[in-house]
C-alpha positions as CSV (number, residue, x, y, z in Angstrom):
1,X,0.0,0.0,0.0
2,X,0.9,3.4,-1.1
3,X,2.8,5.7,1.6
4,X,0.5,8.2,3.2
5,X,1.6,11.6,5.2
6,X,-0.8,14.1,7.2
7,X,1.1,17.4,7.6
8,X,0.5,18.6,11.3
9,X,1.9,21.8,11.2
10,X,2.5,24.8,8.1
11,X,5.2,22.8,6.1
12,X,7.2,24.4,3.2
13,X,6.5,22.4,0.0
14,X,9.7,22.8,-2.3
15,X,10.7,21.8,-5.7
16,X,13.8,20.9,-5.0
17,X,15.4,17.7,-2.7
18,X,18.4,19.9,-0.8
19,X,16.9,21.6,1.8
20,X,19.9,22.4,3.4
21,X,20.9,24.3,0.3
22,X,17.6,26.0,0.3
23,X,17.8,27.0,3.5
24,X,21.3,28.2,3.8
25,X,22.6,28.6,0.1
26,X,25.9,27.5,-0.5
27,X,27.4,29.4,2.6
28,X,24.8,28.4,5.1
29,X,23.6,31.9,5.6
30,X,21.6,32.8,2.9
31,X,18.5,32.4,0.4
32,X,18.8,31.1,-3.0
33,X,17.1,33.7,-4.6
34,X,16.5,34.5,-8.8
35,X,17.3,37.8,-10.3
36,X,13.5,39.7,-9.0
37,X,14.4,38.8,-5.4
38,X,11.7,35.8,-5.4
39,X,12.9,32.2,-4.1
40,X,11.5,30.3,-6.6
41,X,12.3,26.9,-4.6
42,X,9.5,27.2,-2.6
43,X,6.4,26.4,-4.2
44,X,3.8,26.9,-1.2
45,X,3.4,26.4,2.3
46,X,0.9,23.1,3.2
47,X,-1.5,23.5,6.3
48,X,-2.3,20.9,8.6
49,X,-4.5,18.2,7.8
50,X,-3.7,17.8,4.6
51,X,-2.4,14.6,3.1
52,X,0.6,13.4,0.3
53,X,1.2,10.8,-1.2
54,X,5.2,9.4,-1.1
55,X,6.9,9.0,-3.4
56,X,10.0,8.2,-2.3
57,X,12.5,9.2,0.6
58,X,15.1,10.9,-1.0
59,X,17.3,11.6,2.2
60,X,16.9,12.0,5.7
61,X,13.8,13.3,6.9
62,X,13.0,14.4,2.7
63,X,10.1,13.4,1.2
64,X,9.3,13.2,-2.4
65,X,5.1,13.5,-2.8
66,X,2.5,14.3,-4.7
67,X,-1.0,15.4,-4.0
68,X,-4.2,16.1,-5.8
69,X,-4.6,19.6,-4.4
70,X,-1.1,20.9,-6.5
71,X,-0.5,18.9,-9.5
72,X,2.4,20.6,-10.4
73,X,6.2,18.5,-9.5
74,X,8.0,17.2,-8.3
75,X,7.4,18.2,-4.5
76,X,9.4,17.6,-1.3
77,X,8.6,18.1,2.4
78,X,10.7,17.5,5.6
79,X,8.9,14.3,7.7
80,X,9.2,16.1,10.7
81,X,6.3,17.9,9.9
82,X,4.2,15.1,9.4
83,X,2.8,12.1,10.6
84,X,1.7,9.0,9.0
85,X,-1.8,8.8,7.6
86,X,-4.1,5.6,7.3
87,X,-6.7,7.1,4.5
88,X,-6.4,9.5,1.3
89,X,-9.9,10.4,2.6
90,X,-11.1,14.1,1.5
91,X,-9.9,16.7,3.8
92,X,-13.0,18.3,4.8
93,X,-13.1,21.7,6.5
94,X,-16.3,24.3,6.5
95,X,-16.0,26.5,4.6
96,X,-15.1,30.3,6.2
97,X,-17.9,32.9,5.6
98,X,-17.4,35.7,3.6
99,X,-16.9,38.4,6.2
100,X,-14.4,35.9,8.0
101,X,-12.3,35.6,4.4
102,X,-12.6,39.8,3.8
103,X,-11.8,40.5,7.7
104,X,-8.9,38.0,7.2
105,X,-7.6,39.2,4.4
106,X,-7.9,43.0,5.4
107,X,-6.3,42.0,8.5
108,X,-3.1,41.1,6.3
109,X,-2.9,44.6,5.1
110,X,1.1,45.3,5.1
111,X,2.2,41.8,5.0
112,X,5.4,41.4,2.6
113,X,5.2,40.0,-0.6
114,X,6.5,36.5,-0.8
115,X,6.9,33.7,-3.8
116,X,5.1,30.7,-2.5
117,X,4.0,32.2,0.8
118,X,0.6,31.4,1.9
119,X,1.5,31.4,6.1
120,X,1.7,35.0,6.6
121,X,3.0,34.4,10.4
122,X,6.1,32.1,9.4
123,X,8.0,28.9,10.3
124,X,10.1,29.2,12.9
125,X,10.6,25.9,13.2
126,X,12.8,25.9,10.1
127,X,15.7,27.9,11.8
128,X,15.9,25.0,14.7
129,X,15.5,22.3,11.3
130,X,18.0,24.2,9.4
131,X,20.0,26.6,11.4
132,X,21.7,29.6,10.0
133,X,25.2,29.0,9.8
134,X,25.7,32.9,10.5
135,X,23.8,36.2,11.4
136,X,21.1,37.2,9.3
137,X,19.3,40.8,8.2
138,X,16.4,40.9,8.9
139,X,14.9,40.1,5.5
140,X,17.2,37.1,4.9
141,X,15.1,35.8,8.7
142,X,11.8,36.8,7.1
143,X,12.7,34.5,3.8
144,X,13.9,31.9,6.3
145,X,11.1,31.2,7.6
146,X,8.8,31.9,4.6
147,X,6.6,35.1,6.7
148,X,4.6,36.8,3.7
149,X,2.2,36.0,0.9
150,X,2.1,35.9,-2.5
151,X,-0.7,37.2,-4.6
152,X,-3.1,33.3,-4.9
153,X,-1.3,32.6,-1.1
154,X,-3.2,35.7,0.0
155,X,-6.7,33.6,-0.3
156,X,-5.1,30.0,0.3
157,X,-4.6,31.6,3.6
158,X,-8.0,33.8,3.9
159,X,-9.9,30.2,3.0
160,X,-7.5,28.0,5.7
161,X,-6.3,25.9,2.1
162,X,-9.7,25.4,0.4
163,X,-9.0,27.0,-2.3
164,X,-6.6,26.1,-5.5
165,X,-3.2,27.2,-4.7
166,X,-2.4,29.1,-8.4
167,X,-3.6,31.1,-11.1
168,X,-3.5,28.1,-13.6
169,X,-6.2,26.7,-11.2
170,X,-8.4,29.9,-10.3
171,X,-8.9,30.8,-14.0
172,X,-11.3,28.1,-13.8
173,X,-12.2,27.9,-10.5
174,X,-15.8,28.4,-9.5
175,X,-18.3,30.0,-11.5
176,X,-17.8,32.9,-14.3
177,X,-19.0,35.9,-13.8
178,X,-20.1,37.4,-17.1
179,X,-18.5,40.8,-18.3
180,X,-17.3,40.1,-21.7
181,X,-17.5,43.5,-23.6
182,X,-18.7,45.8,-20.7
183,X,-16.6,48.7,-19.0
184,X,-15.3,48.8,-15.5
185,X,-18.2,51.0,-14.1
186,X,-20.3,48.0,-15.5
187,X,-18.4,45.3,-14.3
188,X,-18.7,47.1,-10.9
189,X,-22.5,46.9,-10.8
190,X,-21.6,43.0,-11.1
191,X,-19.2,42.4,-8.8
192,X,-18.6,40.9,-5.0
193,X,-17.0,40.8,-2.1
194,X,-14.2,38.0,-2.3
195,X,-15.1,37.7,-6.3
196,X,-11.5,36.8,-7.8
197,X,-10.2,39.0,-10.7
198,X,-7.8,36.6,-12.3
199,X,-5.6,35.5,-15.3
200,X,-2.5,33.3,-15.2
201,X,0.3,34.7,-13.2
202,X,-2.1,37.4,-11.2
203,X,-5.2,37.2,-9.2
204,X,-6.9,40.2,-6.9
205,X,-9.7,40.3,-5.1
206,X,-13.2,42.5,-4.4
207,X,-12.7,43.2,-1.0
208,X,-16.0,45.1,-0.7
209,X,-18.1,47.6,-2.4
210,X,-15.2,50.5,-2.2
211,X,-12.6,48.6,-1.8
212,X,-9.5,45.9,-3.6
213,X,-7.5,43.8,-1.8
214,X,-4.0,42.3,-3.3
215,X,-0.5,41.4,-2.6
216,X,2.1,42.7,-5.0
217,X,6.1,42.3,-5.7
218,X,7.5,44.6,-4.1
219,X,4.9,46.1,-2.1
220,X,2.9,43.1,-0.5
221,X,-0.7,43.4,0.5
222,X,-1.8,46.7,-0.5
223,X,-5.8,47.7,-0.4
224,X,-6.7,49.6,-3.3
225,X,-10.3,52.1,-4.8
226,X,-11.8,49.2,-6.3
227,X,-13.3,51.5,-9.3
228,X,-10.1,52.5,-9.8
229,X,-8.3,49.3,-9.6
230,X,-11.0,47.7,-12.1
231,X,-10.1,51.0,-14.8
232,X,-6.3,49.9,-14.6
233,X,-6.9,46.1,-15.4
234,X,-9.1,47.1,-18.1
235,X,-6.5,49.0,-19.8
236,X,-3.9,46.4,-19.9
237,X,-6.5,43.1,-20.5
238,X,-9.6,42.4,-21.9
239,X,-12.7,40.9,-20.2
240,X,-13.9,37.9,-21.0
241,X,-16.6,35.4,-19.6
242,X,-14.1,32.6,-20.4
243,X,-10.2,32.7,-20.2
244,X,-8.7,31.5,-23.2
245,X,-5.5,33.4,-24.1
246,X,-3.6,36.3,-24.7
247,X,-4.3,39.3,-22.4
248,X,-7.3,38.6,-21.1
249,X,-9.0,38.4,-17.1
250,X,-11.9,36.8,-15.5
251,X,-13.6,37.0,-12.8
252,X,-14.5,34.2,-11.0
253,X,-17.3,33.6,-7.9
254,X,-16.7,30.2,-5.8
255,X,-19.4,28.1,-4.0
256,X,-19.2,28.7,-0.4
257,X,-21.2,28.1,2.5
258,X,-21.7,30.2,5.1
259,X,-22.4,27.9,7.9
């Protein structure tokens, strides 16, 4: 029978096998980062609950997996934040409300920007796992330990993980809401709180009936006019009911319950 893990606390998910090299780089006091600043290694953070299937162990305490929530891999996890699982049963949570997703995710206002964060708080836990070899500024400690979000991490977070984890997924996610061929101030009759604005590589959010809600490289979660924020997506994309290419958005509305 097929290996089964239940992570059982926030555990970094990475797309590559040498932890120690991404937690360290090759002097044991930095991150590997590319040439925007982003480390690219990690490719989200997984909550607890939540179940992989293994792979293989490719070192100690390393974990090659695979999951139906992120199809994309190869993955790796460290064991130690895990625990063996007897079922690939469903993970079922209630959903949040929608006031408890907007108040969350307004209450993230300022948080940094971070490629493949999605557990705004941080892992402190990987500094005793993988200790720097070194002092650190204070932005190598906040990479560390993966504190931030990035823009589809923002409502991973807001939604405890019940949502997909990337823009390839959200494009599709839900239900379309239709504004093919109308203008902002039309599209603004239309939408939401927590409707997601969304093509691949991007997503914001409706935060309310003034209001937009994102987080951004380089300046993190940022609330903008949502009139105004609608205008400027409008000039650089088109609208359309279904994405299929080029530069186009959608918006998408998700099922939830409120209970």
């Amino acid at each position: 029978m097929t290996q089964l893990v239940e992570i059982i606390a926030p555990c970094p998910v990475l797309n590559v096998s040498n932890f120690c090299w991404a937690f360290g780089g090759d002097d044991g006091r930095r991150i590997p980062c590319d040439s925007q600043g982003h480390p690219r290694h990690y490719e989200f953070v997984a909550l607890p609950g939540m179940l992989f299937d293994v792979v293989d162990q490719v070192a100690s305490h390393i974990l090659c997996v695979r999951s139906s929530i992120y199809p994309a891999g190869p993955l790796y996890i460290d064991a130690r934040f895990t625990r063996p699982a007897s079922t690939l049963a469903s993970r079922i949570l209630p959903w949040p409300s929608v006031e408890d997703m907007t108040k969350k995710m307004a209450s993230l206002l300022g948080t940094s920007y971070l490629w493949g964060g999605n557990w705004s708080s941080g892992i402190f836990e990987l500094f005793t796992y993988y200790p720097p070899q070194g002092v650190l500024d204070d932005e190598t400690k906040r990479l560390w330990t993966l504190q931030g979000v990035d823009c589809s991490g923002l409502l991973f977070e807001a939604t405890f993980g019940r949502t997909p984890r990337n823009t390839a997924q959200l494009i599709r996610f839900g239900t379309a809401v239709p504004i093919a061929g109308k203008t902002p101030r039309q599209i603004l009759s239309l939408v939401r709180p927590m409707d997601l604005v969304v093509w691949p590589g991007h997503v914001w959010f409706v935060l309310d009936s003034q209001f937009s809600i994102e987080s951004r490289a380089q300046f993190g979660v940022v609330r903008r006019p949502l009139m105004e924020r609608l205008e400027e997506t409008c000039l650089d994309r088109c609208g359309v009911d279904e994405w299929k290419e080029g530069n186009q958005f959608v918006i998408r509305r998700f099922l939830r319950s409120t209970t």
